[in-house]
Gaussian input, Z-matrix of N, CA and C with variables (Angstrom, degrees):
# hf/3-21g

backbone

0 1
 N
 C     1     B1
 C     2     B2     1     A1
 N     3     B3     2     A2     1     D1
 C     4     B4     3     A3     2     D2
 C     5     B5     4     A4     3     D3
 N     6     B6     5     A5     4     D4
 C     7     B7     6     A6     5     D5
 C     8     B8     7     A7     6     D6
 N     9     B9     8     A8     7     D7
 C    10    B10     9     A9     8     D8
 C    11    B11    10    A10     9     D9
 N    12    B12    11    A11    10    D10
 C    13    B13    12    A12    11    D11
 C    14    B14    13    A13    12    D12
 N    15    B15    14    A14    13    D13
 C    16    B16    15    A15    14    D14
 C    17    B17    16    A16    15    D15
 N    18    B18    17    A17    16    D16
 C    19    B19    18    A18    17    D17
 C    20    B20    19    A19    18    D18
 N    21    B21    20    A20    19    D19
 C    22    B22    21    A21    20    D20
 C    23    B23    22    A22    21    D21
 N    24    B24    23    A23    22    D22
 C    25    B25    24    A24    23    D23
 C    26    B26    25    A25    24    D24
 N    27    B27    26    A26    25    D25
 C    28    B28    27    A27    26    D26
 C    29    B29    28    A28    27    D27
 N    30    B30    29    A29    28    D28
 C    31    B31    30    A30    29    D29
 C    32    B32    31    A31    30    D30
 N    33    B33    32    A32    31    D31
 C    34    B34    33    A33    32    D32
 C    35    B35    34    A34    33    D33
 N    36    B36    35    A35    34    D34
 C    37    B37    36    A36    35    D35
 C    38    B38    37    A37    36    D36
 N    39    B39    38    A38    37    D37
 C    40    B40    39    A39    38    D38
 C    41    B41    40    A40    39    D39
 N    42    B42    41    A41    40    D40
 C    43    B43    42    A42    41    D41
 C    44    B44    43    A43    42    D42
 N    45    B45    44    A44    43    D43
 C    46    B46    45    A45    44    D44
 C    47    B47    46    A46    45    D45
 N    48    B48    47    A47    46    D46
 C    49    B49    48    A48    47    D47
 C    50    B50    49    A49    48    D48
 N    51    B51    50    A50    49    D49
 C    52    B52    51    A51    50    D50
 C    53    B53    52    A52    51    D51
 N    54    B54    53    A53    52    D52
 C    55    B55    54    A54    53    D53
 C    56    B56    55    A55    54    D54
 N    57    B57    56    A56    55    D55
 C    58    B58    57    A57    56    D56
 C    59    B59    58    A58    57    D57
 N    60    B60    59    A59    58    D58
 C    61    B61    60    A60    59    D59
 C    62    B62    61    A61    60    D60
 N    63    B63    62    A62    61    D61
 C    64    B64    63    A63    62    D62
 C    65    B65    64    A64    63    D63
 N    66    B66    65    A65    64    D64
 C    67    B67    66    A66    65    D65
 C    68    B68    67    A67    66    D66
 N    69    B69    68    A68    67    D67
 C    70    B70    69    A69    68    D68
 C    71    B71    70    A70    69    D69
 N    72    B72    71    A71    70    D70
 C    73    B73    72    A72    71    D71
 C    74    B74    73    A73    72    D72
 N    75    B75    74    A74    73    D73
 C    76    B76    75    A75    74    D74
 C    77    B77    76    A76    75    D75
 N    78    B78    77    A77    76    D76
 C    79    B79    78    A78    77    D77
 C    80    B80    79    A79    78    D78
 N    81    B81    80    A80    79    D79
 C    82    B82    81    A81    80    D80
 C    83    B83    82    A82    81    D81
 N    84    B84    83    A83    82    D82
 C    85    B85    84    A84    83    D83
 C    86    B86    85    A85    84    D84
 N    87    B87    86    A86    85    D85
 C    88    B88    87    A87    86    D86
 C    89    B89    88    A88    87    D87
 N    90    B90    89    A89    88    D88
 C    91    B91    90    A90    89    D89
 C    92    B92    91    A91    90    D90
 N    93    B93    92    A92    91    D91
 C    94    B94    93    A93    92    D92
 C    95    B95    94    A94    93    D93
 N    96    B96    95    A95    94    D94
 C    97    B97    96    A96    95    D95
 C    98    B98    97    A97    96    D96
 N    99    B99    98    A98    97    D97
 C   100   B100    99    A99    98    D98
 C   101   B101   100   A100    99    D99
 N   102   B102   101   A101   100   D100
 C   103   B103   102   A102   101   D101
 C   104   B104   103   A103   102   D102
 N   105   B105   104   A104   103   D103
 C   106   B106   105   A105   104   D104
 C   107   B107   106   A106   105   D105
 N   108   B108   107   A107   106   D106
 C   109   B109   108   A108   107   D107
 C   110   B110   109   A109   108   D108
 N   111   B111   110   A110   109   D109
 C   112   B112   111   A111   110   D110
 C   113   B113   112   A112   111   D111
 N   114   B114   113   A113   112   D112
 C   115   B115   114   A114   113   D113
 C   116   B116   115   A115   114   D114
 N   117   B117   116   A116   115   D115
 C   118   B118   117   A117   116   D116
 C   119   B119   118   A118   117   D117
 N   120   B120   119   A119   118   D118
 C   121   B121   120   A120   119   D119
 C   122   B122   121   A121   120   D120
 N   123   B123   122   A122   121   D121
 C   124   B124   123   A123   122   D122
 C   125   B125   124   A124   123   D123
 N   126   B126   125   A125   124   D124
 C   127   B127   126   A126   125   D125
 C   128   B128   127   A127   126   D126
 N   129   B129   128   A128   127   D127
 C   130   B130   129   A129   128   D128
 C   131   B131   130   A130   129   D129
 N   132   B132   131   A131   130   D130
 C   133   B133   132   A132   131   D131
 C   134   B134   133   A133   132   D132
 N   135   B135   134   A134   133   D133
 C   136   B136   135   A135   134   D134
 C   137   B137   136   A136   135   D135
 N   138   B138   137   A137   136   D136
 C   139   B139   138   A138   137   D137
 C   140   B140   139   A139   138   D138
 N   141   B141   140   A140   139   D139
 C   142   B142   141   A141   140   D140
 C   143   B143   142   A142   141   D141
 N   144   B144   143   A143   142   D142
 C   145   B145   144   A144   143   D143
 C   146   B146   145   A145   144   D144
 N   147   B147   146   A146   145   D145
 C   148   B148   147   A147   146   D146
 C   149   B149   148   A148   147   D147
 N   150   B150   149   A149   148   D148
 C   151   B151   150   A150   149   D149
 C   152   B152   151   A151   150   D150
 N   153   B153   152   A152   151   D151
 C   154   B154   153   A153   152   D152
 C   155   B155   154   A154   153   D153
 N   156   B156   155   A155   154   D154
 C   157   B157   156   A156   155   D155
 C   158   B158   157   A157   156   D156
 N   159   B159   158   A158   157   D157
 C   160   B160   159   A159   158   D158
 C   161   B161   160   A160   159   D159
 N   162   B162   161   A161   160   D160
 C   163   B163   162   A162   161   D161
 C   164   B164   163   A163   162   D162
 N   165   B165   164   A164   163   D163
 C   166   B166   165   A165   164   D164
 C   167   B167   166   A166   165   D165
 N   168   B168   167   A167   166   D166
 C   169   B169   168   A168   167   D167
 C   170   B170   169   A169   168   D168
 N   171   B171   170   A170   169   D169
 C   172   B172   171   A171   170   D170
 C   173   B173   172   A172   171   D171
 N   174   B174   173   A173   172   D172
 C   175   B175   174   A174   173   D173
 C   176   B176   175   A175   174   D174
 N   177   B177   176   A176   175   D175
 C   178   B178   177   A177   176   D176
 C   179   B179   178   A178   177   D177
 N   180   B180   179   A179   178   D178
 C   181   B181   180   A180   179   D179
 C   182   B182   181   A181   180   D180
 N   183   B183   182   A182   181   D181
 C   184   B184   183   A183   182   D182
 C   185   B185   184   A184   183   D183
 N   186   B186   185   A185   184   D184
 C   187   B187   186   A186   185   D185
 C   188   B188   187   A187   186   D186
 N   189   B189   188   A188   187   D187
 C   190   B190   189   A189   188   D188
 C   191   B191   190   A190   189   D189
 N   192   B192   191   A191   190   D190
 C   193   B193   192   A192   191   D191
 C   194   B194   193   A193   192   D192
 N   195   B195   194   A194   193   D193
 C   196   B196   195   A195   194   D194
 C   197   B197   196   A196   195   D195
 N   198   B198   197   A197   196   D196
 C   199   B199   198   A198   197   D197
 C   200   B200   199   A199   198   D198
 N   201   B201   200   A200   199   D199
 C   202   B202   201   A201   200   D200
 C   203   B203   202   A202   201   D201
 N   204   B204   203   A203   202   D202
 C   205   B205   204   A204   203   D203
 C   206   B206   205   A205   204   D204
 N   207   B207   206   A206   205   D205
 C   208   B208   207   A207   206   D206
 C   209   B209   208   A208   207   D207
 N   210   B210   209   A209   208   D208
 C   211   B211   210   A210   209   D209
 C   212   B212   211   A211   210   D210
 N   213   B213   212   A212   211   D211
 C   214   B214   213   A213   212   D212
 C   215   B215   214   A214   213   D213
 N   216   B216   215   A215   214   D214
 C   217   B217   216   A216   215   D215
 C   218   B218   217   A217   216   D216
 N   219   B219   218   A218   217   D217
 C   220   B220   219   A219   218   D218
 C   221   B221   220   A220   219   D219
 N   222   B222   221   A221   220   D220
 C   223   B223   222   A222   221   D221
 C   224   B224   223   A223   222   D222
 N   225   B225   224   A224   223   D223
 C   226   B226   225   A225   224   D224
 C   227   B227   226   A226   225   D225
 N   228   B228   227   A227   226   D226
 C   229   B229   228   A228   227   D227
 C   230   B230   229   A229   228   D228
 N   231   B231   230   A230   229   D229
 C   232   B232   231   A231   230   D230
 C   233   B233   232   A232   231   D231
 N   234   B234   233   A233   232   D232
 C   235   B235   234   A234   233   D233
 C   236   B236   235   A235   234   D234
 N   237   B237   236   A236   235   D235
 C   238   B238   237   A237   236   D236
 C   239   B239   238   A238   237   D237
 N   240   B240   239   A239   238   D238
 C   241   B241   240   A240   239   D239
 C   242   B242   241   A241   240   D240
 N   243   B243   242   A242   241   D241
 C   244   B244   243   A243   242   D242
 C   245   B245   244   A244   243   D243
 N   246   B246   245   A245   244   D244
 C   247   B247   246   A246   245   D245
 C   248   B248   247   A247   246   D246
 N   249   B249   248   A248   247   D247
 C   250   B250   249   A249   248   D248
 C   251   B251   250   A250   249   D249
 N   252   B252   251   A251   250   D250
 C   253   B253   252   A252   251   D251
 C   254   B254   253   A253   252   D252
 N   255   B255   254   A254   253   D253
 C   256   B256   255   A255   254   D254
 C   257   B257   256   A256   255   D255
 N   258   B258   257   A257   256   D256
 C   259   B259   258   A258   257   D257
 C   260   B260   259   A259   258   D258
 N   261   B261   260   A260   259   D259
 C   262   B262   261   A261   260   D260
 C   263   B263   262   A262   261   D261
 N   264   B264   263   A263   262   D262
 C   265   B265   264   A264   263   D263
 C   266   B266   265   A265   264   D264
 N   267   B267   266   A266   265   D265
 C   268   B268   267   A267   266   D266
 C   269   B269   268   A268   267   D267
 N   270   B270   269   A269   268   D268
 C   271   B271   270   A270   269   D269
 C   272   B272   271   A271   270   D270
 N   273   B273   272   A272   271   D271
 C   274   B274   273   A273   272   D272
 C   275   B275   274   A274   273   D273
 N   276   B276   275   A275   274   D274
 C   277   B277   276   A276   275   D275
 C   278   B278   277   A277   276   D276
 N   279   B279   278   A278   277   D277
 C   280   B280   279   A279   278   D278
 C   281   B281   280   A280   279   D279
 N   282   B282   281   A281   280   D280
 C   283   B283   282   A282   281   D281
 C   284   B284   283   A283   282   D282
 N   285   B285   284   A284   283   D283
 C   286   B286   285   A285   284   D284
 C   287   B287   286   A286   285   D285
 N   288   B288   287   A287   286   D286
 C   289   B289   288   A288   287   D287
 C   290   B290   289   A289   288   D288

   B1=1.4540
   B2=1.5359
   B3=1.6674
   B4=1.2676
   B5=1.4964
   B6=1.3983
   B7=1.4076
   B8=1.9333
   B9=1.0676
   B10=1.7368
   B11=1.4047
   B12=2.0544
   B13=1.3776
   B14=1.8879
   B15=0.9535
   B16=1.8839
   B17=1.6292
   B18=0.9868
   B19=1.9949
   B20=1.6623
   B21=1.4262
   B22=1.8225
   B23=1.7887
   B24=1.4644
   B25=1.5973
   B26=1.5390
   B27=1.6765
   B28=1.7522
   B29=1.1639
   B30=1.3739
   B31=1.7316
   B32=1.1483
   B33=1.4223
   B34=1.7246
   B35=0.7796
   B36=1.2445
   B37=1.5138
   B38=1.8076
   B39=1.1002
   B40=1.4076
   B41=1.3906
   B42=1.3733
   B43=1.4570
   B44=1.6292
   B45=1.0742
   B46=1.4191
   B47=1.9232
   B48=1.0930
   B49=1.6779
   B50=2.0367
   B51=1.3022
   B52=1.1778
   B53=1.9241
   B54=1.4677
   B55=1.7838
   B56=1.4999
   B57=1.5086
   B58=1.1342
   B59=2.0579
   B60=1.6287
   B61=1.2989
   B62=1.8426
   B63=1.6619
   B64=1.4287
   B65=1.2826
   B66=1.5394
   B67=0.9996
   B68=1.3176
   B69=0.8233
   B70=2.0990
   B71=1.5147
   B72=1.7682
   B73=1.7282
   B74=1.0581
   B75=1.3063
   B76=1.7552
   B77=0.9444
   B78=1.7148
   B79=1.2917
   B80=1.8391
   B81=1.8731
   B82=1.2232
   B83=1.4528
   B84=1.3296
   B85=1.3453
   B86=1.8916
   B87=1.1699
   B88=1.4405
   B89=1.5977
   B90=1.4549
   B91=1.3084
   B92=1.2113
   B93=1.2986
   B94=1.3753
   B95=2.1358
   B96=0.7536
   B97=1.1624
   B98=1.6447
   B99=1.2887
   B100=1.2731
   B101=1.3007
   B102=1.9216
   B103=1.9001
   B104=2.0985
   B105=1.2010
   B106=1.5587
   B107=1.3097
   B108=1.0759
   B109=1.5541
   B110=1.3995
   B111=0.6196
   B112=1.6687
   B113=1.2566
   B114=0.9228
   B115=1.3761
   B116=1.6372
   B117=1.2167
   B118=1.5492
   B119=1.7105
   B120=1.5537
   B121=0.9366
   B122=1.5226
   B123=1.2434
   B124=1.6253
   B125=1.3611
   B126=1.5863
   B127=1.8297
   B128=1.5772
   B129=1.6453
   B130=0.7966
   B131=1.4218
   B132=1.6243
   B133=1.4022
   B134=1.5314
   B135=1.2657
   B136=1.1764
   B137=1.7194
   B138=1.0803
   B139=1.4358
   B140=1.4415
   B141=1.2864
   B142=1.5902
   B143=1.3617
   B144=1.7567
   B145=1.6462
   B146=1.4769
   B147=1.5167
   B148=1.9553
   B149=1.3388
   B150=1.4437
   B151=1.7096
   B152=1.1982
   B153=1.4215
   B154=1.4565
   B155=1.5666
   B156=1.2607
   B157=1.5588
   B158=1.4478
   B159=1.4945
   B160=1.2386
   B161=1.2856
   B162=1.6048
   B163=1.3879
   B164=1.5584
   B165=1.3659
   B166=1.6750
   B167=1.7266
   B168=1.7291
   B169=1.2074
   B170=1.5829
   B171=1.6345
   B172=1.5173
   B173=1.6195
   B174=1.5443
   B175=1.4283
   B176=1.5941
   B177=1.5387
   B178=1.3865
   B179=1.6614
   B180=1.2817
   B181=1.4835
   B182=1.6110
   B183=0.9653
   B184=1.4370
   B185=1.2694
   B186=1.4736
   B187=1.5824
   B188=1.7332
   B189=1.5560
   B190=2.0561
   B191=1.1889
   B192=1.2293
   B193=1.8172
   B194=1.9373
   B195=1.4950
   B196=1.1173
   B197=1.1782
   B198=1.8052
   B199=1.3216
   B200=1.6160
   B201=1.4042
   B202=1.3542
   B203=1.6897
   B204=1.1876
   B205=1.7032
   B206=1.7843
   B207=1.3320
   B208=1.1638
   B209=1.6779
   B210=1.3030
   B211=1.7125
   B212=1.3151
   B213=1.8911
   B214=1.5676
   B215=1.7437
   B216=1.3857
   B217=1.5272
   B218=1.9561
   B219=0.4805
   B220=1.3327
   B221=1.9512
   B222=1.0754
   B223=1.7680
   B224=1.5389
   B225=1.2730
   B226=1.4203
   B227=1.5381
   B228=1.1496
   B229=1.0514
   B230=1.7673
   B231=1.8381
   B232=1.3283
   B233=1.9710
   B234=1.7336
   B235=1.3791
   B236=1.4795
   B237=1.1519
   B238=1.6520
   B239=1.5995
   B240=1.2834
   B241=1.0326
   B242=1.5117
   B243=1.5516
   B244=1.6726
   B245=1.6760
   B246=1.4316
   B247=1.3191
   B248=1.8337
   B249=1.4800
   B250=2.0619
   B251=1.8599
   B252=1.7292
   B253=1.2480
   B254=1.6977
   B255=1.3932
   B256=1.1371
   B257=1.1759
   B258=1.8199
   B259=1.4579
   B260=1.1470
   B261=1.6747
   B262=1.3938
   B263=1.4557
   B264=1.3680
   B265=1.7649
   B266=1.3375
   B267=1.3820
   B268=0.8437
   B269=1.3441
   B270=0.7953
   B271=1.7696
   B272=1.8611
   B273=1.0185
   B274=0.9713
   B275=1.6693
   B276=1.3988
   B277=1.3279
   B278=2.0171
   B279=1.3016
   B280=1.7030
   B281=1.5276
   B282=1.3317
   B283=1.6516
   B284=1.8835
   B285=1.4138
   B286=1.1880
   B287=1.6764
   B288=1.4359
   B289=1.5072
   B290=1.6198
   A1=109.14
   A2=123.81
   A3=111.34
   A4=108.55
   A5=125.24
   A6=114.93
   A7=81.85
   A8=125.59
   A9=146.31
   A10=83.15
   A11=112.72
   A12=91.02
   A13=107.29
   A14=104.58
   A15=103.43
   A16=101.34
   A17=136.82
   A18=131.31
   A19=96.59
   A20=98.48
   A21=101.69
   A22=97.62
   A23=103.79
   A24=109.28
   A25=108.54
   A26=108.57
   A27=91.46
   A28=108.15
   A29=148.10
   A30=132.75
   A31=125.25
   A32=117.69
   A33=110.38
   A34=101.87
   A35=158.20
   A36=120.44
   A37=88.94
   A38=147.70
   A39=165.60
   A40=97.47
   A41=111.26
   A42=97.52
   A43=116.95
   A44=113.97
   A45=155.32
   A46=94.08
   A47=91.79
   A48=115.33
   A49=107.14
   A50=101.31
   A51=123.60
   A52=114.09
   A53=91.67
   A54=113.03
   A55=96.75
   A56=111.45
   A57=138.87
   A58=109.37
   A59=98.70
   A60=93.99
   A61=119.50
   A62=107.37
   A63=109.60
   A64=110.55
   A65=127.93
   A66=148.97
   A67=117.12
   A68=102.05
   A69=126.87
   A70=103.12
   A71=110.79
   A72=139.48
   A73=113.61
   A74=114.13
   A75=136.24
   A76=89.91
   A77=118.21
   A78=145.02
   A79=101.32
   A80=104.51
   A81=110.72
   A82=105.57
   A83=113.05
   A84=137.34
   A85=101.56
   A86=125.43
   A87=120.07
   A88=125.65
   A89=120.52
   A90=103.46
   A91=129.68
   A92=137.02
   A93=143.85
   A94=90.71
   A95=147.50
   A96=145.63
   A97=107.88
   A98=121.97
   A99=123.29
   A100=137.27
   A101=82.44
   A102=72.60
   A103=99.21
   A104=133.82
   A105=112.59
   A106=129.48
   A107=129.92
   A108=149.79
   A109=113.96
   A110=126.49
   A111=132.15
   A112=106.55
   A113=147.77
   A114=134.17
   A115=92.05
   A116=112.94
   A117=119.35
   A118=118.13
   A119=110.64
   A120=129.09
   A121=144.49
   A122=97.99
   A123=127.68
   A124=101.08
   A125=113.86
   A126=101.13
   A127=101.71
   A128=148.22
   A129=138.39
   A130=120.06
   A131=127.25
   A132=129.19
   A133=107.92
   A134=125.87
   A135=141.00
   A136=119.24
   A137=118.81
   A138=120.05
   A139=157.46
   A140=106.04
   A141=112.80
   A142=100.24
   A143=72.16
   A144=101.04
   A145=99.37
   A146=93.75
   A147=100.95
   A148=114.56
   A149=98.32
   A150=111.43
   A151=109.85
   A152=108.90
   A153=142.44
   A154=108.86
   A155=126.35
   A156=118.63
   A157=129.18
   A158=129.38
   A159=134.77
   A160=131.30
   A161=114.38
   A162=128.50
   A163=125.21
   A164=101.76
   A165=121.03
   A166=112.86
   A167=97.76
   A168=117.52
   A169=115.05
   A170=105.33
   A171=114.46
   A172=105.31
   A173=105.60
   A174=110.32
   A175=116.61
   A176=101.65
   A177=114.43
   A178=122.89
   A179=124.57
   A180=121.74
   A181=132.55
   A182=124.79
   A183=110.85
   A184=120.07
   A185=113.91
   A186=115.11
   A187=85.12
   A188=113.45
   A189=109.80
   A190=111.20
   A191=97.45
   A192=101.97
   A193=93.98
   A194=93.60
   A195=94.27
   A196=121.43
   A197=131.10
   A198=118.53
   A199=115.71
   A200=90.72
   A201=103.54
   A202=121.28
   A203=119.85
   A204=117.51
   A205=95.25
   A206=129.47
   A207=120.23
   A208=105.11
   A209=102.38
   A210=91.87
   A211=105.67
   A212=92.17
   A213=99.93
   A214=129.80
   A215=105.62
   A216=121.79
   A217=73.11
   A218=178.09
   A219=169.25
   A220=122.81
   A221=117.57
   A222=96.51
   A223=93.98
   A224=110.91
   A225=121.32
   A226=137.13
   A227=149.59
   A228=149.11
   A229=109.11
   A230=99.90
   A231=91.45
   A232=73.59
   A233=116.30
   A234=118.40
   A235=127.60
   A236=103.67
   A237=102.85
   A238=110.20
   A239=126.10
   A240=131.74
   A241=141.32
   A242=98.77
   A243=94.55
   A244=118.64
   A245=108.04
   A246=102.96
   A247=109.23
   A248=97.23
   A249=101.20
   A250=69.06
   A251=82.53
   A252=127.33
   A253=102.60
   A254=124.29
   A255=126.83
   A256=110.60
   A257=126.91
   A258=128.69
   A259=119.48
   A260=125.11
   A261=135.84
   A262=131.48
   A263=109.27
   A264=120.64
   A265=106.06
   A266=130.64
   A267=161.56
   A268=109.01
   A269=114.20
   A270=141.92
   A271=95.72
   A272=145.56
   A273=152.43
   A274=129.07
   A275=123.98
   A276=98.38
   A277=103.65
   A278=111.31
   A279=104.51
   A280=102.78
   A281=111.30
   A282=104.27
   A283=79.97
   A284=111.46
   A285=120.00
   A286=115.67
   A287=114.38
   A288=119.24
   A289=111.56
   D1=123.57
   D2=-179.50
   D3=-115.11
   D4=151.05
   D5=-145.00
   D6=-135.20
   D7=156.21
   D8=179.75
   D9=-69.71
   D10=142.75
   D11=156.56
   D12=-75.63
   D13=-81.24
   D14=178.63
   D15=0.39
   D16=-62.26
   D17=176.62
   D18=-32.73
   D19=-41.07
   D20=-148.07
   D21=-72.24
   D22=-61.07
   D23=179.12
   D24=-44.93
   D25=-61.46
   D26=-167.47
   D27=-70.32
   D28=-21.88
   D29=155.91
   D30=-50.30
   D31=-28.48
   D32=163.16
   D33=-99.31
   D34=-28.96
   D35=-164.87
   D36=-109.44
   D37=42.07
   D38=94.99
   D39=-29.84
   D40=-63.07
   D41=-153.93
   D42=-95.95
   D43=4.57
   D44=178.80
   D45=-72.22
   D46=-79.31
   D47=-167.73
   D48=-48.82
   D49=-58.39
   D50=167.64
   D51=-37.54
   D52=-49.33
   D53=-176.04
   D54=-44.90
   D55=-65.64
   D56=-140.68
   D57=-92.06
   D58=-28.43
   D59=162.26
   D60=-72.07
   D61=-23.40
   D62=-175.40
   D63=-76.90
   D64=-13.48
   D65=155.18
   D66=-47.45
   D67=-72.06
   D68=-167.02
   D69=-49.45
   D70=-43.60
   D71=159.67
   D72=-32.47
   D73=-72.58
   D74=-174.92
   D75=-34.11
   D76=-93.61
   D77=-120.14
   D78=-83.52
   D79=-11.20
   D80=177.71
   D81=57.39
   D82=67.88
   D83=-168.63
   D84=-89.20
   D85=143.02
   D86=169.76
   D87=-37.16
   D88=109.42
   D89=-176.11
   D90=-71.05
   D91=34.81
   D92=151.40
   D93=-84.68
   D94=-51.86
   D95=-176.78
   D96=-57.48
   D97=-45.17
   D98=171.89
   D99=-66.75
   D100=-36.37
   D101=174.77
   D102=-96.08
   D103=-5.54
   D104=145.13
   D105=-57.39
   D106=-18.02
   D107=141.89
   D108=-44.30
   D109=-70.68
   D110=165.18
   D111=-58.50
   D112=-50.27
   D113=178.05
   D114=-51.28
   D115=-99.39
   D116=-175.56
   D117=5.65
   D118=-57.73
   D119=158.10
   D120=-42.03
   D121=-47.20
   D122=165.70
   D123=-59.17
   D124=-55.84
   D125=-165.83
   D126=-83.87
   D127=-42.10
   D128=146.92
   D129=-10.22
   D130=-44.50
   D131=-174.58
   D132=-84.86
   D133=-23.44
   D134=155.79
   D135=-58.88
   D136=-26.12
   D137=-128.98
   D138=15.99
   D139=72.01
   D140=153.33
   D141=-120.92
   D142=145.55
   D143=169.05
   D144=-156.79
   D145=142.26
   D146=170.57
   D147=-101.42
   D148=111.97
   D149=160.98
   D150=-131.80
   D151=146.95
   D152=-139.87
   D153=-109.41
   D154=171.38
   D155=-146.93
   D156=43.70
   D157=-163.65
   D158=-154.98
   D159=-72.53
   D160=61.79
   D161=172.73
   D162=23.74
   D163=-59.91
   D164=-164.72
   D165=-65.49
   D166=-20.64
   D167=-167.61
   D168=-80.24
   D169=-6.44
   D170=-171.28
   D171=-98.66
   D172=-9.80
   D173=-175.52
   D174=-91.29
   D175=-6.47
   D176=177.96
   D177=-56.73
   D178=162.21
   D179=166.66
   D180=-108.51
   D181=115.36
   D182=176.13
   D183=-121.40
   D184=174.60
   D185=-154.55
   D186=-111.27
   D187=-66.87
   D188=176.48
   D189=-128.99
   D190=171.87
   D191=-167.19
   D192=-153.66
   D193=155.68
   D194=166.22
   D195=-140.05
   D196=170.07
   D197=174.06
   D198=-110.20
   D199=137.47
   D200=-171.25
   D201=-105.47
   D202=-158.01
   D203=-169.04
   D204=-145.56
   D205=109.63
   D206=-172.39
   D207=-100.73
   D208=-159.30
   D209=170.29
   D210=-63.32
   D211=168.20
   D212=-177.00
   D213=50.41
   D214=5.09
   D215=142.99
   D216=100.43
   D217=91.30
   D218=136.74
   D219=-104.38
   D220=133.17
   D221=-152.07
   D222=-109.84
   D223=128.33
   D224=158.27
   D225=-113.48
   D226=165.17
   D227=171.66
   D228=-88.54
   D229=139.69
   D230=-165.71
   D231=-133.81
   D232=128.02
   D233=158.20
   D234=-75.89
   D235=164.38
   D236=176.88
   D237=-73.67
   D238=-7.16
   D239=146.87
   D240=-62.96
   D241=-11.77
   D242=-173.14
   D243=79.53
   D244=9.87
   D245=152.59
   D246=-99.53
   D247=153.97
   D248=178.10
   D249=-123.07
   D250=161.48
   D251=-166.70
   D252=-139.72
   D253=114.19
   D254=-172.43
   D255=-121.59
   D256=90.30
   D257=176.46
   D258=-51.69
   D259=-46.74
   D260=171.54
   D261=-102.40
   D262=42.37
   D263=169.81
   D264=-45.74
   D265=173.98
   D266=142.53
   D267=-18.49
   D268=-81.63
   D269=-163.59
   D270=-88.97
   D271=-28.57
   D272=-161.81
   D273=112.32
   D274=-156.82
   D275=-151.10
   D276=-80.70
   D277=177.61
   D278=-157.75
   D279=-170.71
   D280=141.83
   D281=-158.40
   D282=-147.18
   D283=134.65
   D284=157.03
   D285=-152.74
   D286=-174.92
   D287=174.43
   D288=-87.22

């Protein structure tokens, strides 16, 4: 089964976001925090999301992927294609070959 990467990011970090709004709920977190939470969420369910570097590269397909530990311990996704996928760059999230 080969899946888009872009499908792959906004389903986890969809489901990521989601985690963390039921969270925000619980703990009865300030609702200015909740409803930016929901937003986040909302466009995720839509799909957009901004990631950074070479566009064309999110339209690609892969079959497995794995997660890896880059410098500075930091974990990325690496495809069987030879694209990495970087949730926590620098600058924010960032996908290249």
């Amino acid at each position: 089964m080969t899946n888009r990467i872009i499908d792959f990011i906004v389903r986890n970090e969809l489901r990521a976001a989601q985690e963390r709004l039921e969270k925000l709920m619980q703990i009865k977190a300030p609702e200015v925090m909740i409803q930016g939470q929901k937003r986040i969420v909302e466009e995720l369910l839509a799909g957009k999301i901004k990631v950074g570097g070479d566009q064309e590269l999110l339209q690609c397909t892969f079959e497995t992927f794995e997660t890896k530990k880059g410098k500075g311990g930091k974990v990325y996704v690496q495809f069987d294609n030879g694209i990495k996928y970087f949730p926590n760059a620098k600058y924010g999230r960032f996908v290249t070959r």
